[in-house]
C-alpha positions in Angstrom: -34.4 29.9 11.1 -34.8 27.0 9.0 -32.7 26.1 6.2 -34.5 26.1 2.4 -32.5 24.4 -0.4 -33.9 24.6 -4.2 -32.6 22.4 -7.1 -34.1 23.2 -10.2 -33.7 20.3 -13.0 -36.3 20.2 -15.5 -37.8 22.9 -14.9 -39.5 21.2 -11.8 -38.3 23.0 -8.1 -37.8 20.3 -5.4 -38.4 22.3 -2.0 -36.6 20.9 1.5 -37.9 22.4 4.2 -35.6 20.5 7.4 -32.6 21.2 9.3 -30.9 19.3 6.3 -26.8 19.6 7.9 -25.4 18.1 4.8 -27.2 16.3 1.4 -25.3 15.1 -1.7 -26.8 14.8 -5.1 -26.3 12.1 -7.5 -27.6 13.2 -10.8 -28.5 9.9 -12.8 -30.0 10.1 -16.5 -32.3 12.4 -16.2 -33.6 12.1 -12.7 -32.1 14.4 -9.6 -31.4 11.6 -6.6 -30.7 13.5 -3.2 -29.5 11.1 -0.6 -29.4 12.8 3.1 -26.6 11.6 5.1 -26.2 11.0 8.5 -24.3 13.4 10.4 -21.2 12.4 12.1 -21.7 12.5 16.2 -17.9 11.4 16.9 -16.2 8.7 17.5 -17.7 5.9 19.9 -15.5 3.3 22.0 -16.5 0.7 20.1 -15.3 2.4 17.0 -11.6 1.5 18.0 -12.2 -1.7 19.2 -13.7 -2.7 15.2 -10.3 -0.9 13.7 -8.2 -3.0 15.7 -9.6 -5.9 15.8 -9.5 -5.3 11.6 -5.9 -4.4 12.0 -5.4 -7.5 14.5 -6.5 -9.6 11.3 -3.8 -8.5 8.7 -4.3 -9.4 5.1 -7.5 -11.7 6.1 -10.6 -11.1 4.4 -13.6 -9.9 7.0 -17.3 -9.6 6.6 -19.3 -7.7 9.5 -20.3 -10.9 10.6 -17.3 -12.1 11.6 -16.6 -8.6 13.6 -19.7 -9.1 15.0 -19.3 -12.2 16.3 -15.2 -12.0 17.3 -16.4 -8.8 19.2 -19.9 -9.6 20.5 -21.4 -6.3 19.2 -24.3 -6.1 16.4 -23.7 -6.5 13.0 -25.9 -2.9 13.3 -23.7 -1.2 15.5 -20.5 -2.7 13.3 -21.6 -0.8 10.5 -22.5 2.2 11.8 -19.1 2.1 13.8 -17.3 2.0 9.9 -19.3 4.8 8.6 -18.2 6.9 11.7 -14.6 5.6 10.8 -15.0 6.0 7.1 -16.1 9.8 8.0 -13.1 10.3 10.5 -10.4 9.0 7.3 -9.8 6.1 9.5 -10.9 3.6 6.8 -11.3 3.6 3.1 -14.2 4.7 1.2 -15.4 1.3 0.5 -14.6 0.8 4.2 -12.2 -2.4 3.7 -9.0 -0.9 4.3 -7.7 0.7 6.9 -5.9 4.1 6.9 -3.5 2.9 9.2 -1.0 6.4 8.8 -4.3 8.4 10.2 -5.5 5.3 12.6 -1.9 5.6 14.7 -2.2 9.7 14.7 -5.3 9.1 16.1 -4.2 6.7 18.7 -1.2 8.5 19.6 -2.3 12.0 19.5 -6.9 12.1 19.5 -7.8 9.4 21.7 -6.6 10.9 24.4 -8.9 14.3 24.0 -12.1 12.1 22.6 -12.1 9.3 25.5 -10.7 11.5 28.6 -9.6 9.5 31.6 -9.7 10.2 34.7 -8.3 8.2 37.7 -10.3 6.7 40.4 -9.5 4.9 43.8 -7.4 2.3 44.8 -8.8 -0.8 43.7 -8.3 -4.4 43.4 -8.0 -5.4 39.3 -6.9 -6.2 36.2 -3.6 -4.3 35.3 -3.6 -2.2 32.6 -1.6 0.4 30.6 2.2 0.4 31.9 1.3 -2.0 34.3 0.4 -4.8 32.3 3.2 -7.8 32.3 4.2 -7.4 28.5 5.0 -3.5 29.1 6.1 -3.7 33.1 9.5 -5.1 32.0 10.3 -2.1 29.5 8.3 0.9 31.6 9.4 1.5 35.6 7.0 3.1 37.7 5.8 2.9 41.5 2.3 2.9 40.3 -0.6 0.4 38.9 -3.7 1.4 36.6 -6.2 -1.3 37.1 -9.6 -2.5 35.9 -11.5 -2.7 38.3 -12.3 -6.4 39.0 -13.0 -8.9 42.3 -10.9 -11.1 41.0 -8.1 -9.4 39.7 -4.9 -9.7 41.8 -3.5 -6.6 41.7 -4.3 -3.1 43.2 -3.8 -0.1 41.8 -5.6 3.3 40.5 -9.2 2.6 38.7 -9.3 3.3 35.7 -12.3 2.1 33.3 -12.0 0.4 30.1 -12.3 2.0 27.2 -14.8 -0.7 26.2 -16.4 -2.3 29.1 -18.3 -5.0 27.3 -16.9 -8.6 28.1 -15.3 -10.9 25.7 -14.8 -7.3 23.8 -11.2 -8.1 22.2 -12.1 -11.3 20.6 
């Protein structure tokens, strides 16, 4: 069944005949403006590689160009990556500043449940997670999570990057 909407302004009917999920209207002077936005298909793993890397820069000032470059992604594929955020409540309306109480909720409690992981063979790699040298000190365990990689020199468990596009953390 498809969806109909009507708006009547000035006595003139404006018909939509789509499968129209969401629209907003803007009414401006005497004109009816509907704008038909895009609807929100989840987070992507790119998405939190943007928010940190915005976190990573503190009070600096950013332009997508800059993200695009620091993270080797298109300027494209940055902004779509904000509107998903800006959707989610991860960043501002004006998608500048970063809701950083809902950003560590996320991390702590969602990513887990939108980017699933699941543990793979032994493998030779790059450590990871508790196994990295900054966090080994402070966590004891008898196992390694790697990523996979010939020339890493540790083996562990595989487990794959949440972004696997090189030079991805600037």
């Amino acid at each position: 069944m498809r969806k109909v909407y009507y708006i009547q302004h000035f006595y003139q009917i404006y018909d939509f005949h789509d499968d129209i999920s969401r629209f907003a209207i803007c009414e401006m002077r005497k004109y009816v403006l509907i704008y038909i936005m895009r609807k929100h298909n989840g987070m992507r793993p790119q998405d939190i590689a943007v928010l940190m890397k915005i976190v990573s820069m503190g009070d600096q000032p950013w332009q997508l160009s800059t993200l695009s470059n620091e993270l080797s992604i298109s300027i494209s594929e940055i902004s779509e990556s904000l509107n998903r955020s800006r959707i989610a409540k991860l960043i501002d309306y004006e998608k500048k500043k970063i809701n950083r109480q809902n950003l560590m909720e996320f991390l702590e409690h969602g990513i887990k449940y939108v980017f699933p992981q699941q543990l793979g063979s032994m493998v030779r790699g790059i450590p990871t997670a508790h196994s990295h040298p900054f966090i080994k000190e402070q966590i004891v365990s008898e196992l390694n999570y790697v990523w996979p990689d010939s020339k890493g020199e540790t083996i562990g468990i595989a487990i794959e990057p949440l972004l696997s596009q090189t030079n991805s953390c600037g």
